[in-house]
N, C-alpha and C positions, 0 to 999 in steps of 0.2 A: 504494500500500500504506500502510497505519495507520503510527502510529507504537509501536501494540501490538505489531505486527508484527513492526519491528525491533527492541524490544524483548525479545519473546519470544525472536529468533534470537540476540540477544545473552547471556543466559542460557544457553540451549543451546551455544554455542559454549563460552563459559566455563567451563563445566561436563563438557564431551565427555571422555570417556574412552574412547572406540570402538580407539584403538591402544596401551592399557594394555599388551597383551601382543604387540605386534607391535615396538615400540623395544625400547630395552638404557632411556632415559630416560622418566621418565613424563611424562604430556598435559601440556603447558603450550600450552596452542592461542595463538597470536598475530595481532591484527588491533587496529587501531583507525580509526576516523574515527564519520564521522554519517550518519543516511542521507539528507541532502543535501548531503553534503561534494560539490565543484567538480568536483575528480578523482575515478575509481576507478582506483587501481593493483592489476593483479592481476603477483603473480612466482611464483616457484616454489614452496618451502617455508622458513623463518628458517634460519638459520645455529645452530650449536649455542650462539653467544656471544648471538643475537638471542634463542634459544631463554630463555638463562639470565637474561638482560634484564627478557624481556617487551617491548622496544621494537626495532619492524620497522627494519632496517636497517641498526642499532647495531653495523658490523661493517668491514671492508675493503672490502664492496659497498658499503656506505652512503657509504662515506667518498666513494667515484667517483662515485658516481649524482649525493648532493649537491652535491659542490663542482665535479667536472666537468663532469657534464652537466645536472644542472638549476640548478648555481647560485642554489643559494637555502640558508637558514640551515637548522638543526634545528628551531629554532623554526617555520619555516615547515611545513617535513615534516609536525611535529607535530600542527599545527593541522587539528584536526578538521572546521572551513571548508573547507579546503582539501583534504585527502587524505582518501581511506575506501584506506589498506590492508590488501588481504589477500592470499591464493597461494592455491594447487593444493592444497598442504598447509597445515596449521595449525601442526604442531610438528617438530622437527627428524629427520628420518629415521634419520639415523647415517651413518657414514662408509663409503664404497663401497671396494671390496678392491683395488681401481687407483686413482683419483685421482677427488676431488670428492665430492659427497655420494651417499647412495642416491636415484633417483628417489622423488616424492611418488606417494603412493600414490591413485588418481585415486577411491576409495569417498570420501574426504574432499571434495571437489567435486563428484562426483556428489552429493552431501547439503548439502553447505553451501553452495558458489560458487554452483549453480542458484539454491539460497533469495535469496543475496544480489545475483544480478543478478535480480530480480525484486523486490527490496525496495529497495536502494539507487538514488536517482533523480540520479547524475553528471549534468555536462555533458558530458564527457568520458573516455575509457579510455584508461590509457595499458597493456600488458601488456611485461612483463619476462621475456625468457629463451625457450629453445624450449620446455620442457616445459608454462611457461603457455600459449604461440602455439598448439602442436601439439593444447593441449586443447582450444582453442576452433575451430580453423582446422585441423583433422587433415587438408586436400586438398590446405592450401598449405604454400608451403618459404618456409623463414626468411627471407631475404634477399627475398624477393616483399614478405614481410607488413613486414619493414623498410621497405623502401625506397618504399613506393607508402600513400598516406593510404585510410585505411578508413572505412566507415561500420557498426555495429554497434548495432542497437534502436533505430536512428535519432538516434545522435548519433557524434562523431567520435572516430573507436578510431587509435590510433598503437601499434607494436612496435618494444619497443626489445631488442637484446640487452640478453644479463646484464652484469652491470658485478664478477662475480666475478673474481680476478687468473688465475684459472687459464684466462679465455677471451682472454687475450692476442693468443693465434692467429688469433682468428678476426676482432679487431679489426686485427690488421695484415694481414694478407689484405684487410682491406674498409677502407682507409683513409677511404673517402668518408663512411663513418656520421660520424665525429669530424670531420670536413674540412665536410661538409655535410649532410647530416644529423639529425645531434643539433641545430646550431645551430638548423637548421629549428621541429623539436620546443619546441627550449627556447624559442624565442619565443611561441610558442601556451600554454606553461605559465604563463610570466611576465605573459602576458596574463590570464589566468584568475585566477591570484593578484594580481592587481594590483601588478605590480612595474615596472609600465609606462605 
C-alpha cells in the first residue's frame, strides 16, 4: 500500500466522529506509529486517562506492559520505528456498571483495524487483551492464543493478556505467562528493537 494510503487513513482516523453520540466523552480517536513501524500492537480500546492524553498506554496498563513485561523505556514505546499502536477501539468507551470498562464497540474495527492491517507493513503482531484476541481469533480461547506462537498475513503474531490491575486473577491462575512466557515474548521484542 502507498504511502497516500496511510496517509489518507491517518486523517480519517483523526478526524472520526462516528461515536459523537454513543460516549458521555467526545472522539478523541488514539493510535500512533508509521506504517512501517517493527511492531503492530493491536489492544483493546485507551483508558479514559490514555483517552485525555492522547498517548497509548499512559496509564497503570502502560506502566506493567512497559517496565514489566516488555522492558523497554517510553521512549522506546514511543518511537514510531518501533510501534504502530492501535485497538479495537479508538477512544474511550466509559465505564461499565460492574467493574472495568465498556467493551469497544467492534463498527470501529470493522472500518478502521481492517484498513490498517492492510496498510501497515509490521514484522510483527503483538495483540493485547481478549477483546482484541476474540476479534481477530473468535474460534480460539485465550490461553490457546497465549500460550502457542502464531502466524498471521505471514509474519509472527504473539497474545499477550491485558496488563490492566483488574486482571490480577487471571494472571495468578496462569502463573507460567510471567514465569515463562512473557520472558519468551520479551526476547523477540528486544530483538526487533535492537536492545540486543
Amino acid at each position: 500500500m502507498s504511502i497516500d494510503a496511510f496517509n489518507k487513513l491517518k486523517e480519517e482516523l483523526l478526524s472520526c466522529q462516528k461515536c459523537k453520540d454513543i460516549f458521555e466523552n467526545d472522539p478523541r480517536p488514539v493510535f500512533q506509529g508509521n506504517r512501517d513501524s517493527v511492531i503492530m500492537q493491536i489492544s483493546q480500546a485507551p483508558s479514559q486517562k490514555v483517552m485525555e492524553t492522547g498517548k497509548p498506554f499512559n496509564d497503570a496498563s502502560g506502566r506493567k506492559l512497559l517496565k514489566d513485561w516488555y522492558q523497554i523505556t517510553r521512549e522506546e514505546f514511543d518511537n514510531p520505528q518501533y510501534f504502530y499502536i492501535t485497538s479495537v477501539g479508538r477512544c474511550y468507551p466509559g465505564k461499565a456498571k460492574t467493574t472495568g470498562d465498556i467493551p469497544p464497540p467492534t463498527h470501529c474495527a470493522d472500518y478502521f483495524l481492517k484498513k490498517e492491517l492492510n496498510i501497515i507493513e509490521p514484522q510483527i503482531y503483538i495483540i493485547i487483551g481478549s477483546y482484541a484476541a476474540k476479534y481477530l481469533f473468535p474460534n480460539e480461547t485465550l490461553e490457546s492464543l497465549i500460550f502457542n506462537d502464531h502466524i498471521f498475513q505471514g509474519r509472527p503474531l504473539y497474545v499477550l493478556p491485558h496488563p490492566s490491575p483488574l486482571n490480577r486473577k487471571w494472571l495468578k491462575d496462569h502463573p507460567q505467562f510471567e514465569q515463562d512466557r512473557m520472558p519468551q515474548i520479551r526476547t523477540i521484542i528486544h530483538k526487533y528493537i535492537e536492545k540486543e
